[in-house]
C-alpha positions in Angstrom: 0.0 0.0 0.0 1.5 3.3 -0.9 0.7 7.0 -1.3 2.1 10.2 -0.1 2.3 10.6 3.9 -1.0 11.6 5.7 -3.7 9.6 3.2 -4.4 6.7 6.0 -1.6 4.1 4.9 -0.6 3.5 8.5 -4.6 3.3 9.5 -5.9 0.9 6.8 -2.6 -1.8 7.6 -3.8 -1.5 11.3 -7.2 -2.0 10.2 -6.5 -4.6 8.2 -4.7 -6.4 11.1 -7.4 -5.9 13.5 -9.9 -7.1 10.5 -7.6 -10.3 10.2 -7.6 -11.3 14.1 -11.5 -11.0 14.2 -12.1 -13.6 11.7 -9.1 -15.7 12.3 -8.7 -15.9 16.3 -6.0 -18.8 15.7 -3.3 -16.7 13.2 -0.5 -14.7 14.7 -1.1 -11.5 13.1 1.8 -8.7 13.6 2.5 -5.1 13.0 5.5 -3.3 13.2 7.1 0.0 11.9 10.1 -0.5 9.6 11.7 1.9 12.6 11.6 -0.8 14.8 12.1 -3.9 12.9 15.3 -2.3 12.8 15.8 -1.2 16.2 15.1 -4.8 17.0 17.5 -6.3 14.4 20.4 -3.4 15.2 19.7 -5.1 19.2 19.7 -8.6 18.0 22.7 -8.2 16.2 24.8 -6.8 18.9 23.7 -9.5 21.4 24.8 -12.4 18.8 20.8 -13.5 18.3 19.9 -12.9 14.6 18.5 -16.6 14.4 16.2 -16.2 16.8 15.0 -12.8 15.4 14.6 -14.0 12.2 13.3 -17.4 13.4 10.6 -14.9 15.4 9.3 -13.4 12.9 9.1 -16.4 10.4 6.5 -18.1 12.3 4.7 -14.9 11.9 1.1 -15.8 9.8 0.4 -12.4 8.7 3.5 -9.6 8.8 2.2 -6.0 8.4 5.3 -4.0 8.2 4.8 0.3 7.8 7.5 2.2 6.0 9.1 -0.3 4.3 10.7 2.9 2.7 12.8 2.9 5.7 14.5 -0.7 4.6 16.5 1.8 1.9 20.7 1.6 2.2 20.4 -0.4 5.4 22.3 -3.7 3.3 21.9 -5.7 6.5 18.7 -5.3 7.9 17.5 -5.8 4.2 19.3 -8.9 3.8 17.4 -10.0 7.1 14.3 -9.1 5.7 14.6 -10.8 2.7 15.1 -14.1 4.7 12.0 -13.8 6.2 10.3 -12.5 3.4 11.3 -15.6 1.4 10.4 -17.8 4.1 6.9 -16.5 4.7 6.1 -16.1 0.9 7.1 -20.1 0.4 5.2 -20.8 3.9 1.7 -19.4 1.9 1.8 -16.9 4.7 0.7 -13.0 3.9 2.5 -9.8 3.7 1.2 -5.9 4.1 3.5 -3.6 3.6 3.1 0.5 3.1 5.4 2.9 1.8 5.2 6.4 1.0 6.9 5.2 -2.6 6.0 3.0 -5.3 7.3 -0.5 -5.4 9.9 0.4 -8.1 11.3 3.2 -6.3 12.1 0.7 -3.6 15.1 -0.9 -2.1 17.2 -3.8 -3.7 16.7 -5.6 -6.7 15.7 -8.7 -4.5 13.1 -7.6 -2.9 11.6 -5.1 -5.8 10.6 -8.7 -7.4 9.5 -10.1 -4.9 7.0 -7.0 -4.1 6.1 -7.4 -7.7 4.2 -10.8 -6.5 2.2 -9.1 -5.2 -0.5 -6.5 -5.5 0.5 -2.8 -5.2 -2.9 -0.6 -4.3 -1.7 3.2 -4.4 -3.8 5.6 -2.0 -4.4 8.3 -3.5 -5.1 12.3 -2.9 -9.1 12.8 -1.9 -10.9 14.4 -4.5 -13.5 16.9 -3.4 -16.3 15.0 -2.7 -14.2 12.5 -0.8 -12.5 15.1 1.5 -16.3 16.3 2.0 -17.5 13.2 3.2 -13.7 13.1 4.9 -14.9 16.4 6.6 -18.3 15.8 7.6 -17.2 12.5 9.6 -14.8 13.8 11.3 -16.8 17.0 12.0 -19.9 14.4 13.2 -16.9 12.6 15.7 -15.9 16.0 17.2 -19.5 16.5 17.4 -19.3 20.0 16.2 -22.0 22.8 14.8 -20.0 23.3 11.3 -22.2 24.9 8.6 -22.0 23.5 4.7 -20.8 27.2 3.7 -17.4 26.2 6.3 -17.3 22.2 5.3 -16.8 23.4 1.7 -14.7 26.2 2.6 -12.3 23.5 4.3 -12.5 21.0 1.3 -12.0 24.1 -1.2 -8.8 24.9 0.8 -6.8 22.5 2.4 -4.6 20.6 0.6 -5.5 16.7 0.5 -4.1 15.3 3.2 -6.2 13.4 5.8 -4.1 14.5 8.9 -4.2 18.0 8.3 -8.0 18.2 7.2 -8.2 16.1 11.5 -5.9 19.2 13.0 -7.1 21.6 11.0 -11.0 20.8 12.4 -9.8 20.2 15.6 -7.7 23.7 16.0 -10.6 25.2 14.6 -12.9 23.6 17.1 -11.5 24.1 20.1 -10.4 27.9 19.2 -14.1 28.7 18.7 -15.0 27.0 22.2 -11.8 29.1 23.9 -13.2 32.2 22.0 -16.7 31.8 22.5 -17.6 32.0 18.6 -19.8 30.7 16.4 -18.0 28.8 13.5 -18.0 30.5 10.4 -16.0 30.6 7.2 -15.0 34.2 8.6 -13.7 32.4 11.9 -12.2 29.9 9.9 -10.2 31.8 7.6 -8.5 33.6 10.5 -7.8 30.9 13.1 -6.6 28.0 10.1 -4.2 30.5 8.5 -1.8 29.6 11.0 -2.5 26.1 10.9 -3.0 25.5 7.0 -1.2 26.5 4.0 -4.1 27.2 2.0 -4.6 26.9 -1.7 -3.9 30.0 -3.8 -6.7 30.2 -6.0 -6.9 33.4 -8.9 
């Protein structure tokens, strides 16, 4: 799974995970940032114990690993990796990974083919109507009094990222209640300038 950073790649592989252990009690599911796959192989290296790391994670029955990005120039941990990776793609065992690049921009020869097993599902930028059904949720979660006129302000403005449409509605929220202001697209031009690079529009 890859698109740029802040579209949900991180959510959906945790979803998927949690999705995974709900149908399939008896699987050993497992997610892990490519931060600390490496934190753990830099520590398992040092005390002598690769085996048993990469023995750990190749009884694994579903591996969701985020950033695989992160894998890039690190020869080692990759060559680690691609141990496991072999041993749980021969095993009929599944891999999720995300990255914030395409699978061709990625790492080692080695594993790029291997990737290419697989399927590759690019998250892309919202459109419009997607970042104001993305608004409207997250504006019915905060349980906020947000007109139309400000939804589509926000969805006219802010660039596509979820994360920053989330703080942007949450800034905007809570300076209204500190204020003691109704929220208009007035209220929100002010306070989100700070918060928001907004779109320059002729």
């Amino acid at each position: 799974i890859y698109g740029c950073s802040g579209l949900g790649k991180t959510h959906l592989a945790q979803a998927i995970g949690a999705e995974v252990r709900q149908r399939f009690p008896g699987l050993q599911v497992l997610y892990v940032s490519m931060n600390k796959f490496q934190a753990q192989y830099t520590t398992a290296l040092f005390n002598n114990e690769i085996n048993d790391f990469i023995h750990f994670y190749q009884m694994v029955d579903v591996l969701i690993i985020d950033d695989i990005q992160e894998l890039a120039g690190k020869r080692s941990t990759q060559n680690a990796f691609f141990n496991i990776f072999n041993h749980l793609q021969l095993s009929g065992k599944q891999l999720i990974l995300t990255s914030d690049k395409p699978p061709v921009e990625l790492i080692d020869e080695r594993l790029l083919t291997r990737f290419k097993w697989g399927l590759a599902a690019e998250l892309e930028i919202p459109d419009y109507q997607t970042k104001l059904k993305i608004i409207r949720s997250k504006v019915a979660k905060l349980g906020a009094d947000i007109g139309d006129d400000v939804i589509e302000y926000l969805a006219d403005n802010i660039r596509a990222n979820v994360r920053e449409i989330e703080g942007a509605l949450k800034s905007l929220v809570a300076n209204a209640q500190v204020l003691g202001k109704r929220i208009t697209v007035t209220l929100a031009r002010e306070i989100l300038k700070i918060y928001v690079q907004f779109n320059q529009k002729e």
